[in-house]
C-alpha positions in Angstrom: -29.7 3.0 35.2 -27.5 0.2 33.5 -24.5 -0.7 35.5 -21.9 -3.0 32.8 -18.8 -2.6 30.9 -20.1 0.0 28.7 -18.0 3.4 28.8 -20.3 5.7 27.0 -24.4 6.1 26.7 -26.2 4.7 23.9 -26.9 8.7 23.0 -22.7 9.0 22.7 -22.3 5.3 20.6 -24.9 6.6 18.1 -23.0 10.3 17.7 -19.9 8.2 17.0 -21.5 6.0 14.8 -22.4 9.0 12.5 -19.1 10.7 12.9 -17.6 7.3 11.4 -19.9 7.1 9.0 -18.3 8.7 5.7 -14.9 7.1 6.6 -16.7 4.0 6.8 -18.3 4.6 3.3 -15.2 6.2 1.6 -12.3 4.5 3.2 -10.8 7.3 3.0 -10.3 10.3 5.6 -13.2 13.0 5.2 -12.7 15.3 7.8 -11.5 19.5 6.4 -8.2 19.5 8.9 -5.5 17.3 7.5 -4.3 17.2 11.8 -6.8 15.3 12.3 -6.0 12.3 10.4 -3.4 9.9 11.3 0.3 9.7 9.7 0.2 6.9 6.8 3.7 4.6 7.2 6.9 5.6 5.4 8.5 3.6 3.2 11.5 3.1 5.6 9.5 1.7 8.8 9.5 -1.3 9.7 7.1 -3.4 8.5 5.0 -4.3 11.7 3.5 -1.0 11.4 2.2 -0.8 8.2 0.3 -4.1 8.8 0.9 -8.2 8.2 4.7 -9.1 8.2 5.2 -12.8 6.8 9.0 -14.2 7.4 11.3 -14.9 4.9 11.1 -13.3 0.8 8.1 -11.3 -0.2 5.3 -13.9 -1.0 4.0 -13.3 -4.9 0.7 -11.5 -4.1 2.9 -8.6 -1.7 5.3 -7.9 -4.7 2.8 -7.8 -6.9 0.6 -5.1 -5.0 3.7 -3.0 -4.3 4.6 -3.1 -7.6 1.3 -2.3 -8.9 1.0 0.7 -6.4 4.0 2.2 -7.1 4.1 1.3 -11.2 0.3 2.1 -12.2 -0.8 1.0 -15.4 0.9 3.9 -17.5 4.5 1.9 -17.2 3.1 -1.0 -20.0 4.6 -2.3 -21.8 8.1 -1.8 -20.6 11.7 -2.7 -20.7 13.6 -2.3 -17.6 14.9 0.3 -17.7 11.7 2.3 -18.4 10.5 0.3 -15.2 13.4 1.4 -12.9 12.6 4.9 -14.1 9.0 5.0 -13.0 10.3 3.6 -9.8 12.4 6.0 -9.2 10.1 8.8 -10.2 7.7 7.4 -8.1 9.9 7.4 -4.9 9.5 3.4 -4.6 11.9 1.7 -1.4 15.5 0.7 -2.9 14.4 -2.7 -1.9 11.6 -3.1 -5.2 14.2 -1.0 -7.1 17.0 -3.4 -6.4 14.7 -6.4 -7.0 13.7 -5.0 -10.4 17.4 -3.9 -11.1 17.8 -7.5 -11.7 15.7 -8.2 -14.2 17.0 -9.3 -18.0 17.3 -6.2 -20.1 15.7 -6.6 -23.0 12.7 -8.3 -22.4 9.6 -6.5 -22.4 7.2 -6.8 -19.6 3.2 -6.3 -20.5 2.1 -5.7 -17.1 3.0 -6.5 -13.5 2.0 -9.7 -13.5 5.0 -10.6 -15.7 7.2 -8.5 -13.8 6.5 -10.2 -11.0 6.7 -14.1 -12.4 9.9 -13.3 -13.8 11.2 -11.7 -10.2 10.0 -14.6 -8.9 12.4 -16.9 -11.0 
């Protein structure tokens, strides 16, 4: 019999290990019951519990990936107003929609990267 810090047998660790498995593999959730899986963040949490909070303005690379994840690739090219509506359509926080709000009218943006360097300015 071991006596240490371990909670469960080596029998239970290696059932786990092949419940985690297809999660592991996917990164996604694979189990038939939605319950089961855990709430993703809304948009209007706080940021702590969606992961990494940095102080002060969004650094580049953040802006970019929310951007990217709420744009797709179908937006480009695109004026801004053709970007504010795919942010809206695609239920984006007012936050990236006030950002992009601000952006010169008539210039046309190729992809996000260029939205981005020009929110930056």
């Amino acid at each position: 019999m071991q006596r240490g810090s371990d909670r469960l047998s080596v029998h239970k660790d290696d059932v786990m290990k092949h419940e985690l498995q297809g999660l592991i593999r996917s990164g996604r959730p694979t189990r038939v019951e939605e319950w089961h899986d855990p709430e993703p963040g809304a948009d209007d949490d706080p940021a702590v519990t969606t992961g990494p909070v940095s102080a002060g303005a969004p650094d580049l690379e953040s802006l970019r990936f929310e951007l990217a994840r709420h744009l797709g690739r179908k937006a480009f090219p695109a004026k801004r107003r053709t970007l504010l509506r795919d942010l809206e359509s695609a239920h984006a926080p007012d936050a990236l929609t006030e950002l992009v709000s601000g952006l010169p009218p008539e210039t046309t943006y190729q992809n996000v990267q260029q939205v981005t360097q020009a929110l930056r300015r």
